[in-house]
C-alpha positions in Angstrom: 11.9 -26.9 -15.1 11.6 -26.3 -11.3 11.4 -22.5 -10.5 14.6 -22.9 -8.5 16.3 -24.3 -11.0 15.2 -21.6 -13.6 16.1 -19.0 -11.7 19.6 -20.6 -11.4 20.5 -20.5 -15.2 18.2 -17.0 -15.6 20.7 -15.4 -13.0 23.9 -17.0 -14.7 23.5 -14.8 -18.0 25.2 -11.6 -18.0 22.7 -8.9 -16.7 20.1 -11.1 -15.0 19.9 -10.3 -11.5 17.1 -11.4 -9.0 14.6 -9.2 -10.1 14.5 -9.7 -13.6 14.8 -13.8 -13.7 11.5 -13.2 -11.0 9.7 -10.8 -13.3 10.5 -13.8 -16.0 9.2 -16.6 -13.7 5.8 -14.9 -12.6 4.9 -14.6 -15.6 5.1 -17.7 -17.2 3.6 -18.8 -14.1 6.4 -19.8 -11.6 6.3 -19.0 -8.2 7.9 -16.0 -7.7 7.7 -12.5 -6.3 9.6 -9.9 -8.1 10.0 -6.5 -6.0 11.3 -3.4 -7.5 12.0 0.1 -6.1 8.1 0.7 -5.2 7.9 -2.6 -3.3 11.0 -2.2 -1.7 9.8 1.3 -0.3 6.4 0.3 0.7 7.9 -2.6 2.4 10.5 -0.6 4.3 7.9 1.8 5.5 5.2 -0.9 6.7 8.1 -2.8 8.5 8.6 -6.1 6.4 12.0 -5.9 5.1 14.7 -4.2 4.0 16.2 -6.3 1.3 14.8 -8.2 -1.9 15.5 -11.9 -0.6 13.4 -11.1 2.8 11.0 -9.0 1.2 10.3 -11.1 -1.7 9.8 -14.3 1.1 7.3 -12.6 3.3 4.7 -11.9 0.2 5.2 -15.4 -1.0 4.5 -17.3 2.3 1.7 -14.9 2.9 -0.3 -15.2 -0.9 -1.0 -18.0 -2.7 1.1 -18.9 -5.9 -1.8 -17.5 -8.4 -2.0 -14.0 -6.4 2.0 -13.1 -7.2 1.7 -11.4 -10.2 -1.6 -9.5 -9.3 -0.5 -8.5 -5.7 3.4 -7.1 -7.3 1.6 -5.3 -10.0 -0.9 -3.2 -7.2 2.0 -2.8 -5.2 3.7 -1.3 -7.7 1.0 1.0 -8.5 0.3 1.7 -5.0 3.5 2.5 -4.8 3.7 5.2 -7.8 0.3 6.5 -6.8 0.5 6.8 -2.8 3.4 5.6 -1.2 6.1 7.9 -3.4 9.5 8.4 -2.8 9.2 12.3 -2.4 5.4 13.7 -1.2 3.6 10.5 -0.2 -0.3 11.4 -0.3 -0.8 10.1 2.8 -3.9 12.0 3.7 -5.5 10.2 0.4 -4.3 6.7 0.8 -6.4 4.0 1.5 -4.7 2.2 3.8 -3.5 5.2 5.7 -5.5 4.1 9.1 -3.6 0.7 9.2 -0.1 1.9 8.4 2.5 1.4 11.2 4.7 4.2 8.6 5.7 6.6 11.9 6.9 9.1 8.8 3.2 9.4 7.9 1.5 13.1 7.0 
């Protein structure tokens, strides 16, 4: 079945929103980019989106179909390890020299 279409009938059951039918999809394979909470707040802070539809579209024109699952799961972790909600360790992140954050410490 066609991702599209999957994700159709995975959204239509009670209590399957966008995230979940995506988390399905990647991994058995499908294209798709879940983003949770993490993503979402790493993506707001390096400037690529505010909401799941836009966010979720600029990972997947960027990677290639076989990177999805890998690249949401270090996200996530970067996420929960660096980029946090309340104290981000920006002083120890890696990426710290490249982020256009302006909220930065």
């Amino acid at each position: 079945m066609p991702a599209e279409e999957a994700r159709r009938l995975l959204t239509s059951l009670p209590g399957v929103g966008e995230k979940t039918a995506d988390v399905i999809l990647v991994n058995m394979g499908k294209p798709a980019f879940p983003v949770d909470t993490h993503i979402t707040r790493v993506a707001q802070r390096w400037g690529i989106g505010r909401r799941y539809g836009e966010i979720s579209s600029w990972f997947m024109r960027r990677l290639p179909p076989e990177r999805y699952l890998e690249v949401h799961l270090k996200l996530i972790q970067f996420g929960r390890d660096y980029c946090r909600a309340k104290s981000p360790r920006c002083r120890e992140c890696p990426v710290r020299d490249i982020c256009p954050w302006p909220g930065k410490r």
